[in-house]
C-alpha positions, 0 to 999 in steps of 0.5 A: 094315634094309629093302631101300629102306635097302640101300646097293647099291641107293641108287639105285632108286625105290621102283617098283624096289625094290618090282620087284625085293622082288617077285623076292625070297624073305625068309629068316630063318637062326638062328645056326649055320645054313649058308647056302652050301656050299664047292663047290657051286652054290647059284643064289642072291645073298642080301642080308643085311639084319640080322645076321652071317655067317662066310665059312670054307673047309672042311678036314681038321679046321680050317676056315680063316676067311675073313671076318665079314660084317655087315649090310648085305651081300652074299653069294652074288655071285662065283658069279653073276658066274663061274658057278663053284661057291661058293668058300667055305661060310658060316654064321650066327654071328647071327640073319640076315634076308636076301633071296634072289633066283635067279642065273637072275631076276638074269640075265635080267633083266641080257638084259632090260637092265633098268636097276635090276638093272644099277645093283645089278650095278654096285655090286656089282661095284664091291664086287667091284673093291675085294676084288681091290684090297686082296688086290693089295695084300696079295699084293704085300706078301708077295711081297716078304716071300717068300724066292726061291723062294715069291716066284717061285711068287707071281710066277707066280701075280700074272702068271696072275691078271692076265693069262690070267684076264682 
Protein backbone atom coordinates (compact mmCIF):
# COMPACT_ATOMS: atom_id res chain seq x y z
CA UNK A 1 0.00 0.00 0.00
CA UNK A 2 1.27 3.60 -0.67
CA UNK A 3 0.49 6.55 1.27
CA UNK A 4 -2.01 7.91 -2.00
CA UNK A 5 -4.03 4.56 -1.03
CA UNK A 6 -4.21 5.35 2.88
CA UNK A 7 -7.89 5.79 3.76
CA UNK A 8 -7.12 8.59 6.14
CA UNK A 9 -5.87 10.56 3.99
CA UNK A 10 -8.47 9.92 0.74
CA UNK A 11 -8.77 13.42 0.81
CA UNK A 12 -5.58 14.84 -0.22
CA UNK A 13 -4.18 15.61 -3.82
CA UNK A 14 -1.20 14.26 -4.64
CA UNK A 15 0.80 17.80 -3.77
CA UNK A 16 -0.49 16.98 -0.18
CA UNK A 17 0.40 13.71 0.03
CA UNK A 18 3.75 14.32 -1.39
CA UNK A 19 4.05 17.29 1.69
CA UNK A 20 3.25 15.35 4.13
CA UNK A 21 5.65 11.86 2.57
CA UNK A 22 8.32 14.60 2.49
CA UNK A 23 7.80 14.68 6.72
CA UNK A 24 7.61 10.96 6.90
CA UNK A 25 10.25 8.57 7.84
CA UNK A 26 9.88 5.04 6.00
CA UNK A 27 10.56 2.07 8.43
CA UNK A 28 10.40 -1.39 8.11
CA UNK A 29 9.86 -3.75 11.37
CA UNK A 30 10.52 -7.38 11.24
CA UNK A 31 8.08 -9.75 13.07
CA UNK A 32 8.63 -9.58 16.75
CA UNK A 33 10.07 -6.06 17.04
CA UNK A 34 8.38 -3.67 19.29
CA UNK A 35 7.24 -0.45 17.88
CA UNK A 36 5.86 1.27 21.39
CA UNK A 37 6.57 0.79 24.70
CA UNK A 38 3.51 0.93 27.44
CA UNK A 39 4.24 4.20 29.39
CA UNK A 40 6.82 5.83 27.63
CA UNK A 41 6.77 8.83 25.26
CA UNK A 42 7.68 7.99 21.86
CA UNK A 43 6.65 11.48 19.83
CA UNK A 44 5.77 9.60 16.83
CA UNK A 45 2.30 8.74 14.86
CA UNK A 46 3.10 5.76 12.51
CA UNK A 47 0.83 4.65 9.62
CA UNK A 48 0.97 0.99 8.77
CA UNK A 49 1.04 0.54 5.13
CA UNK A 50 1.42 -3.25 5.17
CA UNK A 51 1.60 -5.94 7.69
CA UNK A 52 0.09 -6.64 11.40
CA UNK A 53 0.62 -5.48 14.90
CA UNK A 54 -0.29 -6.62 18.26
CA UNK A 55 -1.59 -3.93 20.97
CA UNK A 56 -0.69 -5.48 24.39
CA UNK A 57 -0.15 -4.27 28.07
CA UNK A 58 2.55 -5.25 29.79
CA UNK A 59 2.13 -7.52 33.18
CA UNK A 60 3.72 -9.37 36.00
CA UNK A 61 4.28 -12.60 33.62
CA UNK A 62 1.10 -12.21 31.30
CA UNK A 63 0.67 -9.54 28.80
CA UNK A 64 -3.00 -8.81 28.36
CA UNK A 65 -4.13 -8.59 24.50
CA UNK A 66 -5.50 -5.84 23.37
CA UNK A 67 -6.09 -5.84 19.79
CA UNK A 68 -4.56 -7.12 16.26
CA UNK A 69 -4.11 -4.12 13.99
CA UNK A 70 -4.02 -4.76 10.26
CA UNK A 71 -2.64 -2.46 7.51
CA UNK A 72 -3.95 0.20 6.91
CA UNK A 73 -3.67 1.52 10.44
CA UNK A 74 -2.94 3.88 12.68
CA UNK A 75 -0.77 3.88 15.63
CA UNK A 76 0.85 6.06 18.02
CA UNK A 77 -2.63 8.62 17.84
CA UNK A 78 -4.01 8.59 21.67
CA UNK A 79 -0.58 10.17 22.58
CA UNK A 80 -0.51 13.12 20.09
CA UNK A 81 -4.09 14.00 20.91
CA UNK A 82 -3.42 13.54 25.02
CA UNK A 83 -0.09 14.25 25.40
CA UNK A 84 0.08 11.37 27.81
CA UNK A 85 2.73 8.68 27.80
CA UNK A 86 1.87 5.25 25.31
CA UNK A 87 -0.96 3.55 26.89
CA UNK A 88 -0.29 0.24 25.75
CA UNK A 89 3.13 -1.55 23.92
CA UNK A 90 2.92 -2.77 20.54
CA UNK A 91 4.73 -5.29 18.40
CA UNK A 92 5.11 -6.78 14.91
CA UNK A 93 3.47 -9.96 14.55
CA UNK A 94 4.24 -9.44 10.84
CA UNK A 95 6.91 -7.79 8.51
CA UNK A 96 5.46 -4.21 8.89
CA UNK A 97 6.02 -0.96 6.30
CA UNK A 98 5.16 2.10 8.00
CA UNK A 99 5.60 5.84 7.91
CA UNK A 100 6.43 7.75 10.88
CA UNK A 101 6.09 11.37 11.47
CA UNK A 102 6.83 13.68 14.85
CA UNK A 103 3.92 14.63 17.26
CA UNK A 104 5.99 18.00 17.00
CA UNK A 105 5.75 18.36 12.80
CA UNK A 106 2.09 16.98 13.09
CA UNK A 107 1.53 20.02 15.48
CA UNK A 108 2.84 22.47 14.18
CA UNK A 109 1.50 21.91 11.32
CA UNK A 110 -2.19 21.58 13.07
CA UNK A 111 -0.95 26.08 14.52
CA UNK A 112 -0.06 26.48 10.93
CA UNK A 113 -3.72 25.19 10.10
CA UNK A 114 -2.70 23.64 7.30
CA UNK A 115 -5.59 22.04 5.76
CA UNK A 116 -4.44 18.19 4.79
CA UNK A 117 -3.03 17.51 8.11
CA UNK A 118 -6.52 18.95 9.75
CA UNK A 119 -8.10 16.51 7.19
CA UNK A 120 -5.68 13.64 8.62
CA UNK A 121 -6.65 14.66 12.08
CA UNK A 122 -10.11 14.77 11.60
CA UNK A 123 -10.25 11.10 10.09
CA UNK A 124 -8.24 10.11 12.79
CA UNK A 125 -10.35 11.45 15.45
CA UNK A 126 -13.36 10.30 13.83
CA UNK A 127 -11.27 6.88 14.57
CA UNK A 128 -10.91 7.74 17.73
CA UNK A 129 -14.71 8.62 18.26
CA UNK A 130 -15.80 5.07 17.13
CA UNK A 131 -13.24 3.45 19.65
CA UNK A 132 -15.15 5.11 22.59
CA UNK A 133 -18.30 4.38 21.14
CA UNK A 134 -18.08 0.38 21.07
CA UNK A 135 -16.13 0.65 24.47
CA UNK A 136 -19.48 2.86 25.67
CA UNK A 137 -21.48 0.15 24.49
CA UNK A 138 -19.44 -2.52 26.04
CA UNK A 139 -18.90 -0.76 29.39
CA UNK A 140 -22.66 -0.38 29.58
CA UNK A 141 -23.23 -3.92 29.07
CA UNK A 142 -21.20 -5.24 31.70
CA UNK A 143 -22.36 -2.92 33.77
CA UNK A 144 -25.55 -4.00 33.70
CA UNK A 145 -24.31 -7.60 33.89
CA UNK A 146 -22.24 -6.48 37.23
CA UNK A 147 -23.63 -7.54 40.95
CA UNK A 148 -24.10 -4.36 42.95
CA UNK A 149 -21.19 -3.68 43.87
CA UNK A 150 -18.73 -3.79 40.84
CA UNK A 151 -21.91 -2.04 38.71
CA UNK A 152 -21.67 0.68 41.32
CA UNK A 153 -17.79 1.13 40.93
CA UNK A 154 -18.66 1.07 36.95
CA UNK A 155 -21.14 3.49 37.60
CA UNK A 156 -18.87 5.72 39.07
CA UNK A 157 -16.11 5.11 36.52
CA UNK A 158 -18.89 5.98 33.14
CA UNK A 159 -19.99 9.38 35.27
CA UNK A 160 -15.87 10.20 35.42
CA UNK A 161 -15.31 9.53 31.81
CA UNK A 162 -17.89 11.55 30.62
CA UNK A 163 -18.24 14.14 32.73
CA UNK A 164 -14.91 15.32 34.40
CA UNK A 165 -12.55 13.97 31.56
CA UNK A 166 -14.25 16.12 29.18
Amino acid sequence: MTLAEFPALAHLNATQIENLRSVCEERTLQAGANLIRHGESGGKLYLVLEGTLQVYMPGDGRDIDLAELHAPAVVGELELFTGRPRTASVRATTSVHLMAVSHERVLARVADGDPAVLKVMFAIAKTVACRLVSATEKFVEIERNAPAPHSDELRAFRTKLFSEWS
